[in-house]
C-alpha positions, 0 to 999 in steps of 0.5 A, a space after each residue: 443629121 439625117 440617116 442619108 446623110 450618117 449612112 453616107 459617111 457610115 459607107 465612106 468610112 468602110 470603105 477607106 482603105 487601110 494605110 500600110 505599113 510601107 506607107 507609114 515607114 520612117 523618112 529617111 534622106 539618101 546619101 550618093 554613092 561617091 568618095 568622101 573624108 574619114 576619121 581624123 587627123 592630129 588637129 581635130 583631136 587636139 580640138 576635142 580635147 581642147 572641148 572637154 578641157 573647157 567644159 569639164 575643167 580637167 583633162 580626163 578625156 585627154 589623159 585616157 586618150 579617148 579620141 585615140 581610136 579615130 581612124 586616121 584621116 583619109 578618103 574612102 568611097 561608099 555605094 549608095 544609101 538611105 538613111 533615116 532621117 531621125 532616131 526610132 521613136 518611143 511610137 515607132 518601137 511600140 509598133 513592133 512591141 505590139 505587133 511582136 509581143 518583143 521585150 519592152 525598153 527597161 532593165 532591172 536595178 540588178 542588172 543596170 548595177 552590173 553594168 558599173 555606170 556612173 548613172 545610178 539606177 534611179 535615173 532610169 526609171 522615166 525612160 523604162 516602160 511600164 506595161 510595154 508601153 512607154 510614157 505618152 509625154 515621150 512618145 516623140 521622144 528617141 527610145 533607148 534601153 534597147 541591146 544591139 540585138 534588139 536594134 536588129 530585132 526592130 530591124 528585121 520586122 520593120 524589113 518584114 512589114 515594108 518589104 525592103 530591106 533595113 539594117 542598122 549603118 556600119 560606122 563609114 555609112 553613119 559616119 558619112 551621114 553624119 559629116 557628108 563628104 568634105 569632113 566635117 567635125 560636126 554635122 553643121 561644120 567644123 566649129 563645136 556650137 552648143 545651140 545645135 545639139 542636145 547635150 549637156 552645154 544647154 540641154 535638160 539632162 534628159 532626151 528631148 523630141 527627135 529633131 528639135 534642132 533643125 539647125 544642127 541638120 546635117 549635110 545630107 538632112 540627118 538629124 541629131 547625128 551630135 548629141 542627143 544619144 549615142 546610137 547603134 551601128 553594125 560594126 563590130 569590136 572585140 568581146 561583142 561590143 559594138 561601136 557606137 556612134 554621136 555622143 548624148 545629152 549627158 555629155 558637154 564639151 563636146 569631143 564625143 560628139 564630133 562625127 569622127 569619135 567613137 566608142 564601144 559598149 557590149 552588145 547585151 548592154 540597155 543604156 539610157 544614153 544609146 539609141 539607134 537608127 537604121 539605113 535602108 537598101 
């Protein structure tokens, strides 16, 4: 290569101007404002449990009337939203740690112990970080071991270097998201099928690249709203827990996963099986 040549190239590179954050942030689909079906009736629970009673071999779920909760079936209308159209990346997260020096994904044997899950501590170890960085083999995989205040924490910087305003969803948001508007049990319809989801039917037992199941896409273009990980949303319920909203690769059935169900988990909690994504105003 001559030296025209190199300086010529040398010049282009200086003056390529450098990518914002606005343009690098996360795709998201909107969803219209408008009317649409939440919650469920006798019928869909009675359908969940049916789920687990198959999957599990026993009636745990329905003993402990686990899909009680659900809000009755019902019509409610929401404004306008966008919302991302997958989870936060390992390589979206390490963003904000770099930029933020914020505490990386990972959680002590003590205090994984406290939290008195099945999971013992052990399984924990691929997902946390090491030297706030994640694994290179996971980067385009979902993050988790982040507390709620963590999930707004990315929030607020993700808002701060975009200039818009981003915030985790309230339940009707994730749960519209997830359904759209005519009441879907599941992202892709109303009868539970094991190829369109990450869960424990078919699924590694682990989290897998976000978006790996385009045929499990939702009404509006939301991906793995079922299965996959449980996320985050704004709604609180009682003693600081926040809701939680979608299933996860460790459940099977799939009652959990239906767009209607839901549970809580402490707001302090870093869980291998909670995730989260977040709507843009």
């Amino acid at each position: 290569m001559n030296v025209l040549k190199l300086l010529f190239i040398v010049v282009i590179l200086i003056n390529v101007p450098a990518v914002s954050q606005a343009e690098v942030a996360p795709v998201v689909v909107p969803v219209p404002a408008g009317p649409f079906l939440f919650g469920s009736d006798r019928e869909e629970k009675e359908y969940g449990y049916q789920l687990d009673e198959v999957a599990y071999g026993h009636s745990a779920t329905r003993n402990q009337n686990w899909y009680e909760n659900e809000e009755p079936l019902r019509e409610i209308v929401l404004p306008a939203f966008a919302i991302m159209k997958n989870l936060v990346t390992n390589a979206q997260y390490a963003e904000f740690i770099r930029d933020t020096g914020h505490v990386a994904p990972s959680v002590t044997k003590g205090r994984w112990q406290s939290y008195g899950l099945i999971h013992p501590y052990e399984r924990t170890k691929k997902f946390q970080w090491q030297e706030n960085k994640p694994d290179l083999g996971r980067l385009d995989h979902p993050v988790v071991l982040v507390s709620h205040s963590s999930a707004v924490a990315y929030a607020m910087w993700l808002s701060d270097q975009t200039n818009e305003i981003w915030r985790l969803p309230t339940v009707e948001e994730w749960e519209k998201a997830a359904r759209g508007p005519l009441g879907n049990r599941f992202p892709w319809g109303n009868d539970f099928d094991a190829t369109l989801l990450n869960s424990h039917d078919r699924g590694p037992f682990d989290t897998l690249p976000v978006g790996s199941f385009p045929g499990g896409v939702s009404f509006y273009g939301m991906l793995d709203a079922s299965g996959q990980l449980f996320e985050w949303t704004s709604t609180p319920a009682s003693s600081n827990h926040y809701i939680v909203k979608g299933g996860s690769w460790d459940d099977k059935g799939c009652g959990v996963c239906r767009t209607a169900a839901w549970h809580t988990r402490p707001a302090s909690i870093k869980h291998i099986l909670v995730g989260f994504r977040l709507v843009k105003e």
